[in-house]
C-alpha positions as CSV (number, residue, x, y, z in Angstrom):
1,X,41.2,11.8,22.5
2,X,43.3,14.1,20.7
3,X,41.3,14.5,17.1
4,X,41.6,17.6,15.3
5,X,38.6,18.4,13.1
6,X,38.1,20.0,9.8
7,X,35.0,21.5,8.4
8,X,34.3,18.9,6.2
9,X,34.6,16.4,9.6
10,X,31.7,18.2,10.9
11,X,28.3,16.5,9.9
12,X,25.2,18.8,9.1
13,X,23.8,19.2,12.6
14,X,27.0,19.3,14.0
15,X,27.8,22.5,11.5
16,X,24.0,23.8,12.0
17,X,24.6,24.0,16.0
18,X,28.6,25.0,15.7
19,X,27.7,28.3,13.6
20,X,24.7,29.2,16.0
21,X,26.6,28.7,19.0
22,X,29.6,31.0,17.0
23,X,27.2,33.8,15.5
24,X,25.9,34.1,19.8
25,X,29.2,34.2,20.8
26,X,30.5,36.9,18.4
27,X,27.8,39.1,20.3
28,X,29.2,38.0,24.0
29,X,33.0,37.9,23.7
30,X,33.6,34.8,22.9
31,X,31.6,32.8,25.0
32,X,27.6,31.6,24.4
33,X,25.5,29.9,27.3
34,X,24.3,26.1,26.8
35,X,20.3,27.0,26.2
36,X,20.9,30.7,26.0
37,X,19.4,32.0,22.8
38,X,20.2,28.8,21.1
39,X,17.8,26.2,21.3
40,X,18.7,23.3,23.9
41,X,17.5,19.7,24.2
42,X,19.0,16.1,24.5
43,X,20.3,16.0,20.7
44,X,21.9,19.0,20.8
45,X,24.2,18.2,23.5
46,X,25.2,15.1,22.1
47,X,26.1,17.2,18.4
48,X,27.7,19.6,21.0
49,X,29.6,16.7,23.2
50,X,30.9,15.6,19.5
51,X,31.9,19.2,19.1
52,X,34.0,19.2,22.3
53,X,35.7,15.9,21.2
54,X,36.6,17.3,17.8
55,X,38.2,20.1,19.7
56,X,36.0,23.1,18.4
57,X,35.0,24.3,21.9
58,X,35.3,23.6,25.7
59,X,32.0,23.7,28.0
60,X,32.3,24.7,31.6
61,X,29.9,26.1,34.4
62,X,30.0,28.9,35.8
63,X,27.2,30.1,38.2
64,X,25.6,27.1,38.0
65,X,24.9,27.6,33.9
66,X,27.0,25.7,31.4
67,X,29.2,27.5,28.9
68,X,30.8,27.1,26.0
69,X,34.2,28.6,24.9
70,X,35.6,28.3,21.7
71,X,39.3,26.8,21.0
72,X,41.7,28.5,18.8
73,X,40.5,25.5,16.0
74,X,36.8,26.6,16.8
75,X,37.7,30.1,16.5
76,X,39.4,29.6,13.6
77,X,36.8,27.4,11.5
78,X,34.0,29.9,12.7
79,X,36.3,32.9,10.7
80,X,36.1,30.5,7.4
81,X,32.9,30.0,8.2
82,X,32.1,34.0,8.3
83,X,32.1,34.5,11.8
84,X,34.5,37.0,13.5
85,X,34.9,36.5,17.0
């Protein structure tokens, strides 16, 4: 699926979890780990699957730790949101 996502397509949580994941990834060139220094659990990685589906950022492991990369839309809405990257 090919959807491209607009803030107001994001739902609260999915917001909530998009800006944390953006502010930790301002501090580490882009790219925050899955359960780094933002909280982890079962609902967040279904609000950050959505995330990937809207197109706002790619997850991929590396070391055996999962990643997550921001797209040039997720970089983008993070800058409106505030957030340089």
């Amino acid at each position: 699926m090919n959807h491209t996502a607009t803030a107001d397509e994001l739902t609260g949580r999915e917001t909530e979890l998009f800006n944390a994941y953006a502010e930790e990834a301002s501090d580490y060139d882009g790219l925050a780990q899955v359960g780094g220094n933002v909280p982890h659990g079962h609902g967040q990685d279904c609000t950050l699957a959505s995330l990937e589906e809207k197109g706002m950022v790619q997850r991929f492991t590396k070391c055996r730790r999962s990643w997550v990369r921001f797209t040039a839309k997720g970089i983008a809405l993070a800058a409106r949101n505030g957030i340089d990257m």
